[in-house]
N, C-alpha and C positions, 0 to 999 in steps of 0.2 A: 504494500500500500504506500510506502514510503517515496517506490520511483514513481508512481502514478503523481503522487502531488508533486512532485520536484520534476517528474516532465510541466505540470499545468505553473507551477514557480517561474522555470526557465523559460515558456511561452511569456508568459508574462513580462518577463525583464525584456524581452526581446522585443514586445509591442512599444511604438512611436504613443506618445501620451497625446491624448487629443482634449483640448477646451484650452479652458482656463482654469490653473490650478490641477491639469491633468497630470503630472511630475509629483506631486503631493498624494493623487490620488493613487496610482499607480505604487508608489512606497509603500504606503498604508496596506494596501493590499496584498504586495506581495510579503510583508510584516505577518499580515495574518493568515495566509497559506501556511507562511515559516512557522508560526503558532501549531496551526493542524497537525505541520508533520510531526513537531514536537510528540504531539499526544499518542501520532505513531510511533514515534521512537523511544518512547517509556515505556510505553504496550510491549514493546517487541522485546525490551529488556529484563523489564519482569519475567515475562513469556520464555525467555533462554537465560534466564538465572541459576546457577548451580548449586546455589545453596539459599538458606533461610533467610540468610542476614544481606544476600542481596537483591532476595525479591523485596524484601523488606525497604531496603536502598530505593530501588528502583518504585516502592509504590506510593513513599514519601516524594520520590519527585513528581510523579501522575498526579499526584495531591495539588503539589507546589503548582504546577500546572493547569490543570484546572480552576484553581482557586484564582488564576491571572483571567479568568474566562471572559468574565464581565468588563474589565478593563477594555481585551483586547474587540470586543463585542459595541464597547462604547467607542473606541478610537473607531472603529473603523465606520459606525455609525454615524458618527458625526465628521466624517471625511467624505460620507456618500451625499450625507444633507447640505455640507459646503461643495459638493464641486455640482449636484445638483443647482444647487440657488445661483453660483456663480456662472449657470450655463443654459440658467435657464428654461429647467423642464423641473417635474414634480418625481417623487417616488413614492407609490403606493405600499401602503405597508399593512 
């Protein structure tokens, strides 16, 4: 799952930013793709752990992880409502 997002990451970086504020938005989002894989990348850790004390490792960070959710949920929210407004169309929500 991990190269699936990190092919739709590197699409990303590789798109020309369109509007105003499109460079901004464009970050933001490839920021919170970078986020997603994270959460596959704990998964997978946990997942191939050898022992107690490093599932354990690994499922304090899926915590630490998660718990950045709403952060990353509000940056990117309020990067869609600013390149929105600055470009002049709405987003239904």
């Amino acid at each position: 799952m991990e190269d699936t997002v990190d092919i739709r990451i590197n699409a990303l970086k590789k798109l020309e930013p369109v509007g105003k504020g499109g460079e901004d938005f464009k970050l933001i989002a490839t920021r919170y793709f970078e986020y997603i894989k994270s959460i596959y990348t704990a998964y997978k850790k946990i997942g191939e752990a050898k022992t107690e004390e490093e599932r354990m490792k690994g499922a304090d960070e899926m915590t630490n992880i998660i718990n950045g959710q709403a952060a990353v949920m509000t940056n990117l929210q309020s990067a869609q409502a600013k390149f929105a407004a600055d470009n002049g169309f709405t987003i239904n929500q």
